[in-house]
VOLUMKOL-145837 format. One record per residue: residue number from 1; x, y, z of N, C-alpha, C in turn; residue in three letters. Coordinates in nm, 2 decimals. Example, Ala and Ser with C-alpha at 12.3 -4.5 7.8 and 13.67 -1.06 7.14 Angstrom:
2
SITE resi    n.x    n.y    n.z   ca.x   ca.y   ca.z    c.x    c.y    c.z resn
SITE    1   1.32  -0.57   0.78   1.23  -0.45   0.78   1.32  -0.33   0.78  ALA
SITE    2   1.28  -0.22   0.71   1.37  -0.11   0.71   1.29   0.00   0.79  SER
END
This chain:
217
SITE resi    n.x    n.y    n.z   ca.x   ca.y   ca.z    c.x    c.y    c.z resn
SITE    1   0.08  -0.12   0.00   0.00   0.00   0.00   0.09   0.12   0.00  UNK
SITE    2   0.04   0.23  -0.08   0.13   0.36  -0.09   0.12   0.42   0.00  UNK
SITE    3  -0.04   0.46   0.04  -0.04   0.62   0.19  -0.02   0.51   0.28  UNK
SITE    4   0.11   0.57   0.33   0.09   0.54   0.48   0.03   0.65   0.61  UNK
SITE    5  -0.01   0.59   0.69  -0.13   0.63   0.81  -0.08   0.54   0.92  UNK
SITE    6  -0.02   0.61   1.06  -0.01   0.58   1.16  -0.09   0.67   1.28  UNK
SITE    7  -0.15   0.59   1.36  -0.21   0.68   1.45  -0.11   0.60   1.54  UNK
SITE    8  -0.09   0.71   1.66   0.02   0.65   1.79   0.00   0.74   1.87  UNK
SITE    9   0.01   0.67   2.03   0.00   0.72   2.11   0.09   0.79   2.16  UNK
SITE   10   0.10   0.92   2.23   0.22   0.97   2.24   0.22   1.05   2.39  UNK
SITE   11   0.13   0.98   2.44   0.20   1.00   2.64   0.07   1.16   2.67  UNK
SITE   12   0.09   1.20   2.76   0.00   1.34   2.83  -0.13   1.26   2.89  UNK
SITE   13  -0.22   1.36   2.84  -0.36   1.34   2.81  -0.43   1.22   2.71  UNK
SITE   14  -0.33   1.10   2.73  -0.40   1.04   2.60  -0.39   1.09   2.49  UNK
SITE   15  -0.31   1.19   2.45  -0.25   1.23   2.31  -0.23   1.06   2.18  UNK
SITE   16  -0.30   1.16   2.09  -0.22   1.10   1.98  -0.13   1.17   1.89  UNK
SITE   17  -0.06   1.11   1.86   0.06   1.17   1.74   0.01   1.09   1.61  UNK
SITE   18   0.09   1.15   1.46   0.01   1.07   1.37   0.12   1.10   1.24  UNK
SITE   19   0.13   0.98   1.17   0.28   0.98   1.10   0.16   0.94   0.95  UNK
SITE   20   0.22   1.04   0.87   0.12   1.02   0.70   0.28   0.99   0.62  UNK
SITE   21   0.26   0.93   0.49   0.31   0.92   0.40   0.31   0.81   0.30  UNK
SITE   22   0.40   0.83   0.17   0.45   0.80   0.05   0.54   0.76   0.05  UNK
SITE   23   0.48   0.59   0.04   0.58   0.48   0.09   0.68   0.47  -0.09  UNK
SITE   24   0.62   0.51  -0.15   0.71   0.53  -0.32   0.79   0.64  -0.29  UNK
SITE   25   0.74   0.75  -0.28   0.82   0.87  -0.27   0.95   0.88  -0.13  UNK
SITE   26   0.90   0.80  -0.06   1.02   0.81   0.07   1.00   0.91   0.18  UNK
SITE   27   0.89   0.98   0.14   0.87   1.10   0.23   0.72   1.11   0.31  UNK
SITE   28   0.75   1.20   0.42   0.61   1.22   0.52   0.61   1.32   0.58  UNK
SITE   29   0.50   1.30   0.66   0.47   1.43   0.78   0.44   1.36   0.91  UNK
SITE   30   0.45   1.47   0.98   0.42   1.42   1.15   0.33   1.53   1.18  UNK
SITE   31   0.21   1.53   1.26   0.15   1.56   1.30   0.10   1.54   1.45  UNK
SITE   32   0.14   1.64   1.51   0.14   1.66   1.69   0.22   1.57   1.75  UNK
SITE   33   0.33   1.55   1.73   0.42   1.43   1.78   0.43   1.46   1.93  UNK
SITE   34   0.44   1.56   2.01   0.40   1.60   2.15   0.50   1.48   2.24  UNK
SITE   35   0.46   1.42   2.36   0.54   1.42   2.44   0.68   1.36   2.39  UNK
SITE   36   0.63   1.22   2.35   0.75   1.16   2.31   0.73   1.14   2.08  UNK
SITE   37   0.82   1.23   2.09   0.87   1.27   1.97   0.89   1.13   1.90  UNK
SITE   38   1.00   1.11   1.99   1.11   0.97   1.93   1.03   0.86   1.90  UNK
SITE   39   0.95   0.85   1.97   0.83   0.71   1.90   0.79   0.72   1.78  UNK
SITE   40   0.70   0.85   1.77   0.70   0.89   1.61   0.81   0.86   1.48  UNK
SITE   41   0.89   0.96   1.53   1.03   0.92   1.46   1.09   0.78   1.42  UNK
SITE   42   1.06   0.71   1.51   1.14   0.57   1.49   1.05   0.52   1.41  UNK
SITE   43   0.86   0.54   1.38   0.79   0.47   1.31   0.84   0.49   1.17  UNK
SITE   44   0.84   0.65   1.18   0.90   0.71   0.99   1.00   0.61   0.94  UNK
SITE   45   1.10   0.66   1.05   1.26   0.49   1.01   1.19   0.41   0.99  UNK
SITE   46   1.14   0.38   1.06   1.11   0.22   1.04   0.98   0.20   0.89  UNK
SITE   47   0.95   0.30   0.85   0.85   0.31   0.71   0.97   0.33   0.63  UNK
SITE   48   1.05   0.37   0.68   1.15   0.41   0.52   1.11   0.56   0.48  UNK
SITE   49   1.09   0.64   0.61   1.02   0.79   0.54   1.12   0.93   0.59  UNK
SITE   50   1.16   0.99   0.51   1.24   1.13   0.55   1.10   1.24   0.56  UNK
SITE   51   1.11   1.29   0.71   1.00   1.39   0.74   0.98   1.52   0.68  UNK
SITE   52   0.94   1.58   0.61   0.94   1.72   0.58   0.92   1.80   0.63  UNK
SITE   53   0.78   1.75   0.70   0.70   1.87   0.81   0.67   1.82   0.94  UNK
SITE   54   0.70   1.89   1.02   0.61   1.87   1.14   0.53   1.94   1.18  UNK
SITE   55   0.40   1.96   1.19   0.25   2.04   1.18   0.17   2.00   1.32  UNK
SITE   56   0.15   2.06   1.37   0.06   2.12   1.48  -0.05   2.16   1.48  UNK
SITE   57  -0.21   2.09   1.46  -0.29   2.15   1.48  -0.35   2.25   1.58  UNK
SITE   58  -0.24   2.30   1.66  -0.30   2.40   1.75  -0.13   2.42   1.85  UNK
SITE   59  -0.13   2.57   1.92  -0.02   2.56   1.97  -0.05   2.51   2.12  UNK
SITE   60  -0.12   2.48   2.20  -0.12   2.42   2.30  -0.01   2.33   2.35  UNK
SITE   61   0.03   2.36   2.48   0.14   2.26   2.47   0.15   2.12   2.47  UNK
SITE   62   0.07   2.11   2.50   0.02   1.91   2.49   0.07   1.87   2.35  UNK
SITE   63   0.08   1.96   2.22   0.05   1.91   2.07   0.17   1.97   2.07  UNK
SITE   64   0.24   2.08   2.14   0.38   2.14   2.07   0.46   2.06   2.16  UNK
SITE   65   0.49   2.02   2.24   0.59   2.04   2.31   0.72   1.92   2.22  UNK
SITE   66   0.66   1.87   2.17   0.76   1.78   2.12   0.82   1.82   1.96  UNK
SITE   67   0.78   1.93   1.89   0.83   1.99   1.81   0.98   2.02   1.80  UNK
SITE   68   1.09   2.11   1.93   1.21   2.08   1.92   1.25   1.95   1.92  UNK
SITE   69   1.21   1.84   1.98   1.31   1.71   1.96   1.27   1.63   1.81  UNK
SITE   70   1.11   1.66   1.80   1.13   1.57   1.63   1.17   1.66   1.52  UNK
SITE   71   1.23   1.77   1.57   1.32   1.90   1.45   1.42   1.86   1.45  UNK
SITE   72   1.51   1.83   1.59   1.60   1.75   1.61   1.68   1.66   1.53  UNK
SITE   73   1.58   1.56   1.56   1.54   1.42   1.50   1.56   1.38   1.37  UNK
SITE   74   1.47   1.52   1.29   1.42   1.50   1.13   1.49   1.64   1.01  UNK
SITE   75   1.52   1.76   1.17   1.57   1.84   0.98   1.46   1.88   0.93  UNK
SITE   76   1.30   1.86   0.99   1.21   1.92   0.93   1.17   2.02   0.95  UNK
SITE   77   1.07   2.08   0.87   1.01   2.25   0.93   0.91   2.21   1.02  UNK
SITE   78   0.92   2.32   1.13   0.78   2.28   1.19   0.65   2.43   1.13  UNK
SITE   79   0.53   2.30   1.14   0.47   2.42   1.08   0.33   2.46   1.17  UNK
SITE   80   0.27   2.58   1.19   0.14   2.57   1.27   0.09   2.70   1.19  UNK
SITE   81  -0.07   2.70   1.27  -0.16   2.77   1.25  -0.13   2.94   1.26  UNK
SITE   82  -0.19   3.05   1.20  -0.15   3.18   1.25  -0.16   3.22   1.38  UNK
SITE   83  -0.06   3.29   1.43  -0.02   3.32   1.58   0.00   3.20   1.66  UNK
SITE   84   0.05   3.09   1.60   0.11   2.99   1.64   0.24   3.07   1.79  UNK
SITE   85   0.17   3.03   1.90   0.21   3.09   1.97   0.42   3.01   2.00  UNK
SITE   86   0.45   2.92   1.98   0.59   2.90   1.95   0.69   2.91   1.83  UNK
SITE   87   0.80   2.88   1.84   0.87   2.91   1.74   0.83   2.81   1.64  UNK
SITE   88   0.83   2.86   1.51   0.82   2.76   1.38   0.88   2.84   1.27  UNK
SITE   89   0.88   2.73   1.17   0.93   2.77   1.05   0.85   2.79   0.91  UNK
SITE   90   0.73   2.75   0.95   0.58   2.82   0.85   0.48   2.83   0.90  UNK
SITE   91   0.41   2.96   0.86   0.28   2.98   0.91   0.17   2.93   0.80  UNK
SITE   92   0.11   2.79   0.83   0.04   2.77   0.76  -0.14   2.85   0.75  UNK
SITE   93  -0.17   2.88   0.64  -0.29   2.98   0.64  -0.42   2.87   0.55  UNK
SITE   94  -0.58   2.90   0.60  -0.62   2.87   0.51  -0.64   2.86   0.42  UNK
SITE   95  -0.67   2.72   0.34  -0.65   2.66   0.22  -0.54   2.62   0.19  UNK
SITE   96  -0.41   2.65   0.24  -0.29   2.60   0.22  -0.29   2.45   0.21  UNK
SITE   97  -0.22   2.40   0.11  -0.18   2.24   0.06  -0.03   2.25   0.13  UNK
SITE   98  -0.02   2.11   0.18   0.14   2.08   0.24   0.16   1.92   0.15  UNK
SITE   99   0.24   1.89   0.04   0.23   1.83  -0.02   0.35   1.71   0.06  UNK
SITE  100   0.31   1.56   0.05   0.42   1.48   0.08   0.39   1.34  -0.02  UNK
SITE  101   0.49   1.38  -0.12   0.48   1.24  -0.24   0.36   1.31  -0.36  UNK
SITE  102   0.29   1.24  -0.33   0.19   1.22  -0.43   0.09   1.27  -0.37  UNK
SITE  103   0.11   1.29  -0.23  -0.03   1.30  -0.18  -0.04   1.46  -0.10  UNK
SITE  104  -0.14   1.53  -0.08  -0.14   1.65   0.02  -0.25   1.66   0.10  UNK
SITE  105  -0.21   1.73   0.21  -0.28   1.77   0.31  -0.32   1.92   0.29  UNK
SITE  106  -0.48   1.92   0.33  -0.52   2.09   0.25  -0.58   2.09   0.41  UNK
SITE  107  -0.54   2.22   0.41  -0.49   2.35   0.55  -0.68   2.39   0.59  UNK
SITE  108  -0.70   2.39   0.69  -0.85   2.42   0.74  -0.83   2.52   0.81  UNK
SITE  109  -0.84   2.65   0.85  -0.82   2.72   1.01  -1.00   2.76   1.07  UNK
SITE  110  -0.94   2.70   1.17  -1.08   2.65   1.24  -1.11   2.74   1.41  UNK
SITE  111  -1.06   2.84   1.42  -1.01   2.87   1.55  -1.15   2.83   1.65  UNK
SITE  112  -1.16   2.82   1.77  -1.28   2.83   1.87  -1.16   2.77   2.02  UNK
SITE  113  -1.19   2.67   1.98  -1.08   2.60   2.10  -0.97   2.70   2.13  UNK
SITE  114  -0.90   2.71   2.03  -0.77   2.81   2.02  -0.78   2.87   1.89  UNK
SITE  115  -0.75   2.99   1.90  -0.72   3.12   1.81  -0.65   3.03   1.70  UNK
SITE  116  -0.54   2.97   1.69  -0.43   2.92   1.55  -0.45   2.77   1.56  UNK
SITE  117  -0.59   2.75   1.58  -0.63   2.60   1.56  -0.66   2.53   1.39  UNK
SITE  118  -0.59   2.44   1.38  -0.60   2.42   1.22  -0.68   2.29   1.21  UNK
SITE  119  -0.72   2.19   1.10  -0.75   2.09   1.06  -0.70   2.05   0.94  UNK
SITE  120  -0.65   1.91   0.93  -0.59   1.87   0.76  -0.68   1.76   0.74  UNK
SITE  121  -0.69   1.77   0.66  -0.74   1.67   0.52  -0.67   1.64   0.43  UNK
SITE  122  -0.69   1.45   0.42  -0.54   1.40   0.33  -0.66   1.44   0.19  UNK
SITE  123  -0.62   1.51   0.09  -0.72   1.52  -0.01  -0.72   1.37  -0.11  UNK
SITE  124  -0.80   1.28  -0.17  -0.83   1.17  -0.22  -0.83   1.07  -0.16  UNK
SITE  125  -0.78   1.06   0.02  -0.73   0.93   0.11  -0.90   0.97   0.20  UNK
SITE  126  -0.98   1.08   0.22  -1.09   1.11   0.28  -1.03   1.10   0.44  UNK
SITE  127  -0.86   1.15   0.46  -0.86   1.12   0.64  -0.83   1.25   0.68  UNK
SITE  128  -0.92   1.33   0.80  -0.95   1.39   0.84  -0.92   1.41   0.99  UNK
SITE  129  -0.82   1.53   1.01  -0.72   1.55   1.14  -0.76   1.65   1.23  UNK
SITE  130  -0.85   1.67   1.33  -0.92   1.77   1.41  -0.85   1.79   1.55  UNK
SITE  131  -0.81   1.75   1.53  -0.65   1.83   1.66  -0.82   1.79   1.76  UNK
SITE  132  -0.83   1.93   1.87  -0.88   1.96   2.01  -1.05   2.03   1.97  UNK
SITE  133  -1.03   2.02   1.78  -1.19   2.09   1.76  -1.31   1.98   1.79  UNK
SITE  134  -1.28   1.85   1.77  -1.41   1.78   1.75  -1.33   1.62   1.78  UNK
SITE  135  -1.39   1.60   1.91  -1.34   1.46   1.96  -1.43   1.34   1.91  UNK
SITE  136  -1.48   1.22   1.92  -1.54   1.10   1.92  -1.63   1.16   1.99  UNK
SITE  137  -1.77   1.23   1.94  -1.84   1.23   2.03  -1.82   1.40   2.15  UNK
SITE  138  -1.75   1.41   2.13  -1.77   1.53   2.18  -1.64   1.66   2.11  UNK
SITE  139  -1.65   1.77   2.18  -1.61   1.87   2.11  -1.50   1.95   2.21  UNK
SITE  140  -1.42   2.03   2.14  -1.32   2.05   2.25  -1.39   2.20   2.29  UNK
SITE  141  -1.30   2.19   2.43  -1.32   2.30   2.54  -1.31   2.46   2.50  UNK
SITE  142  -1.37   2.56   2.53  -1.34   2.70   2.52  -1.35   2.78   2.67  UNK
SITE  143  -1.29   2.89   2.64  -1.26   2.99   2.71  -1.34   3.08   2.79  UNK
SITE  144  -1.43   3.15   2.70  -1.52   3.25   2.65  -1.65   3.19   2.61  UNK
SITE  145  -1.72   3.26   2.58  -1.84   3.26   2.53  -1.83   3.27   2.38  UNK
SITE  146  -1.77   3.38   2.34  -1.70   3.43   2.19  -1.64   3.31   2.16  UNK
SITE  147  -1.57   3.23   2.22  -1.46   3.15   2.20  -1.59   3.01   2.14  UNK
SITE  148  -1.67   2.99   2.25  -1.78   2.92   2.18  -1.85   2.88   2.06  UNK
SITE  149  -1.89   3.06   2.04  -1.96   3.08   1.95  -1.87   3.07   1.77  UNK
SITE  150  -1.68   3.09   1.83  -1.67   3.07   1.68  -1.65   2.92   1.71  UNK
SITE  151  -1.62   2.82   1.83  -1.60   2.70   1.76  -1.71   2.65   1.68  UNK
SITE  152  -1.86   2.68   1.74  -1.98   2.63   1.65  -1.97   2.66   1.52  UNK
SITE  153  -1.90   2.79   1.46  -1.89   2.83   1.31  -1.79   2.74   1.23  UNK
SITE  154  -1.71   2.73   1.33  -1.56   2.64   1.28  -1.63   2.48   1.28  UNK
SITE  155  -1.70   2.43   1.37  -1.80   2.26   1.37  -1.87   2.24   1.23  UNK
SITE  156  -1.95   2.40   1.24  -2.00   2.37   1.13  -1.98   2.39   0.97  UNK
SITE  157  -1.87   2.46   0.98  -1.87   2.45   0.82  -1.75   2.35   0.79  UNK
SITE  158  -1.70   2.25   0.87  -1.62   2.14   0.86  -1.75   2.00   0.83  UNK
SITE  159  -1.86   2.01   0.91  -2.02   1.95   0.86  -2.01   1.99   0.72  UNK
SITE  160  -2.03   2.14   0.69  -2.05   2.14   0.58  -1.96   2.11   0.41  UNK
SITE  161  -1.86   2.10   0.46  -1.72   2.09   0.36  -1.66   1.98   0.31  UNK
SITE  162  -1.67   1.89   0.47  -1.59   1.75   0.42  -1.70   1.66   0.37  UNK
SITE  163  -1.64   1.56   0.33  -1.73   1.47   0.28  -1.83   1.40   0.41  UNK
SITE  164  -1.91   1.33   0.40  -1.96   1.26   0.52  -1.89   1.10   0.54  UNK
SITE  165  -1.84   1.07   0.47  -1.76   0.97   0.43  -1.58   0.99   0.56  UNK
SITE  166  -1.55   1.09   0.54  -1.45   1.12   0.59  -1.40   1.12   0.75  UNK
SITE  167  -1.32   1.00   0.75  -1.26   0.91   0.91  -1.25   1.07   0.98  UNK
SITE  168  -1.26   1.06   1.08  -1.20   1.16   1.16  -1.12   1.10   1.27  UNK
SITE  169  -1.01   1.13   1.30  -0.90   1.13   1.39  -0.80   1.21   1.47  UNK
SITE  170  -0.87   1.24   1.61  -0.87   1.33   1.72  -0.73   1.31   1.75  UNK
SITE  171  -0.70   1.47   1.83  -0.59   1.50   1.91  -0.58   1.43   2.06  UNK
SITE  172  -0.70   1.34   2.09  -0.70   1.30   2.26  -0.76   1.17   2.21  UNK
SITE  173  -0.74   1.09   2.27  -0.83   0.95   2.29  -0.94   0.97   2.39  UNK
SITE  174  -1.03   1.08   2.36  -1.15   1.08   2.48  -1.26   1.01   2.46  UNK
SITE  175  -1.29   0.95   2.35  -1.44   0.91   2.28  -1.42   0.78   2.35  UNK
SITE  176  -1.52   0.65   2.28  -1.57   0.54   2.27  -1.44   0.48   2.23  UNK
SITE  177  -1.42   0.52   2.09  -1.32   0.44   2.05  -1.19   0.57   1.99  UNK
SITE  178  -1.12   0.55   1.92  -1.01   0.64   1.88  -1.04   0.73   1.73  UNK
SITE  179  -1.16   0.68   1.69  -1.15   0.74   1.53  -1.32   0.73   1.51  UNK
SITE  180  -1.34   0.82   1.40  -1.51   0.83   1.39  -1.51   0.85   1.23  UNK
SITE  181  -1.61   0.92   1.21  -1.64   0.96   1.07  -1.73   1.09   1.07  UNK
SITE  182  -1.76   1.20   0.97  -1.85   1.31   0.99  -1.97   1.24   0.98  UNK
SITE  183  -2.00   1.13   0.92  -2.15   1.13   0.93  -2.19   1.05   1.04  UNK
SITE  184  -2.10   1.00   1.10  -2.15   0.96   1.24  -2.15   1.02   1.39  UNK
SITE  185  -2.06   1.17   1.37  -2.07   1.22   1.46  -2.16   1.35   1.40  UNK
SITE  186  -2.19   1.41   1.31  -2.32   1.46   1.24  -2.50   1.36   1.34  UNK
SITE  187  -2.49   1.29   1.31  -2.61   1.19   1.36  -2.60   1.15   1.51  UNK
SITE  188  -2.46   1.14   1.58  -2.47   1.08   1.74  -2.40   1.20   1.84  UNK
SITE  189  -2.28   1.28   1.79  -2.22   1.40   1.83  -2.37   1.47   1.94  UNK
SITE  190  -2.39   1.45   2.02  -2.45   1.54   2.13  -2.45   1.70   2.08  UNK
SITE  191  -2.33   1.74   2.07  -2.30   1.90   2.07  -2.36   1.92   1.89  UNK
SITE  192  -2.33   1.83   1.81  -2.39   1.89   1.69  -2.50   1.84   1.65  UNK
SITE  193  -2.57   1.79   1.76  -2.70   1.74   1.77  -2.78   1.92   1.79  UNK
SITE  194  -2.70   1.95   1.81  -2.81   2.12   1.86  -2.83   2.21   1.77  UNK
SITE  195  -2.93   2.25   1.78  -2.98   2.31   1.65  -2.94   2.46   1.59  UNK
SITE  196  -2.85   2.50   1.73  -2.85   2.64   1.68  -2.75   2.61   1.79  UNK
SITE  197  -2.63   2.80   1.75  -2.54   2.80   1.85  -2.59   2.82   2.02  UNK
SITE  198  -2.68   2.84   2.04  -2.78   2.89   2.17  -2.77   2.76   2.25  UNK
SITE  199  -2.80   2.72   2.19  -2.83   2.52   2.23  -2.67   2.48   2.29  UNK
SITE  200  -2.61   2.51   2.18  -2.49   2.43   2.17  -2.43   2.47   2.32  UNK
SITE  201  -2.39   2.61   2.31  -2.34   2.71   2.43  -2.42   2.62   2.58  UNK
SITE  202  -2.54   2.62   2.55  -2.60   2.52   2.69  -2.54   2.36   2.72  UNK
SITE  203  -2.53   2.32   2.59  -2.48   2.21   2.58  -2.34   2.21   2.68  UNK
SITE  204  -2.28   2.32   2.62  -2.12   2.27   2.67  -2.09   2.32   2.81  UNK
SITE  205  -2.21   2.44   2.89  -2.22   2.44   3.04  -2.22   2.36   3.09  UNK
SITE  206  -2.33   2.25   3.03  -2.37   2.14   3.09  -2.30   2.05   3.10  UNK
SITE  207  -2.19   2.01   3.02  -2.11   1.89   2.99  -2.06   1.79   3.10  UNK
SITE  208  -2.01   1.88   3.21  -1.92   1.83   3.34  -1.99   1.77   3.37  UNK
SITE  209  -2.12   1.84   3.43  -2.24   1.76   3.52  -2.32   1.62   3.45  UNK
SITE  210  -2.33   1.64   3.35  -2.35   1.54   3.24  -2.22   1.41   3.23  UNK
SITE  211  -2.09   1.43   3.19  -2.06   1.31   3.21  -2.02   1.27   3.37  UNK
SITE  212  -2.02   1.33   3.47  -2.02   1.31   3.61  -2.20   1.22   3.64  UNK
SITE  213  -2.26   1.25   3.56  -2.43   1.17   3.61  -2.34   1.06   3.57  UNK
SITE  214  -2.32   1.03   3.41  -2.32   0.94   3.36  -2.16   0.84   3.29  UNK
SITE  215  -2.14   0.87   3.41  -1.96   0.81   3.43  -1.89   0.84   3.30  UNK
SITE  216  -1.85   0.92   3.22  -1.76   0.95   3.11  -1.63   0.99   3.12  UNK
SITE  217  -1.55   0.98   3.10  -1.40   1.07   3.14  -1.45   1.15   3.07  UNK
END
C-alpha cells in the first residue's frame, strides 16, 4: 500500500501523534508528535520515510511540546496555525496544501478552541485530522463565550465541507473508541445534535455535570 497512516499514542492526556506518508516517494509528515517525539520518529525509520513537516494542529502545549526534539530528529520545518504561539518555520494559512509524495494535506483554520487552531485533510485518502476541535463524540473545550460561538462556526462548516464519508481522527483519545467519521458524529455528536449555536453554548455548560451523572472521562 502507498499512503501510509499511523495513528500512535504519544503520552500526556492520551494524546495522539500521527505519521502520514508516501511509501514510493520516501517522504512524510508528522503531525502533533508532543510528548515523546522519538516514538514517532522511529515509526518514519522504520517506514522508510524522511519527514518534511512537522505540523501542529493547535499551539497548545500538549501538541507542541515535542516539536524541538522531532526538529532534532528529522531536519524538518515545523509548521502551525497563525499566531502559532511557538517558534516555527511556516505559518500555515487557510486553504494551504502541504504536499508529501503524491499525496497532500489541505490546510483548514478553524479557531474556537484556540485562536491558530487548524485541521488537515489528506485530499483523495478522505482522512481527516481535528487536533482539540471535535473529539469521538464530543467537542473540545473554550474559554469565552465568543470563543464558543466561533467553535460552533468552525463545527459547522467542517459539517458542511468535508465529505460525510470522511474518518475523523482526534488530538486525545477521549471518545468510545479512537477514530469516527463526519457522518456519524453529524447523527450521534450530542454538541452537533443542537440546532442552533444557543443550544450548543448550553450544551457545553452542561457537559461536566452530564458526564459526572453518567460516568464519562
Amino acid at each position: 500500500m502507498r499512503f501510509i497512516f499511523e495513528q500512535i499514542r504519544v503520552g500526556g492526556d492520551r494524546n495522539f501523534g500521527y505519521l502520514l506518508g508516501d511509501r514510493e516517494a520516501g517522504v512524510g509528515v508528522l503531525i502533533d508528535p508532543s510528548y515523546t517525539p522519538e516514538t514517532v520518529v522511529e515509526r518514519a525509520r522504520a517506514q522508510g520515510l524522511r519527514i518534511t513537516h512537522i505540523l501542529n494542529t493547535h499551539g497548545h502545549a500538549d501538541h507542541a511540546n515535542g516539536n524541538e526534539g522531532a526538529k532534532a530528529l528529522t531536519g524538518a520545518l515545523v509548521a502551525g496555525g497563525p499566531g502559532h504561539p511557538g517558534p516555527t518555520d511556516l505559518t500555515l494559512k487557510d486553504g494551504d496544501r502541504v504536499p508529501f509524495g503524491a499525496y497532500s494535506l489541505r490546510v483548514w483554520h478553524v479557531p474556537g478552541h484556540y485562536h491558530d487552531h487548524l485541521a488537515f485533510l489528506v485530499e483523495g485518502e478522505g482522512a481527516g485530522f481535528t487536533g482539540d476541535l471535535l473529539f469521538v463524540g464530543k467537542v473540545g473545550g473554550t474559554q469565552t463565550e465568543a470563543d464558543g460561538r466561533t467553535e460552533w462556526d468552525s463545527l459547522q462548516r467542517l459539517l458542511r465541507e468535508w465529505p460525510p464519508h470522511t474518518t475523523l481522527w482526534p488530538g486525545h483519545d477521549y471518545g468510545a473508541r479512537p477514530s469516527s467519521t463526519i457522518e456519524w458524529e453529524r447523527c450521534y455528536n450530542p454538541f452537533l445534535l443542537c440546532p442552533d449555536v444557543e443550544a450548543f453554548l448550553k450544551a457545553k455548560g452542561e457537559w461536566a455535570g452530564f458526564k459526572a451523572n453518567h460516568g464519562l472521562r
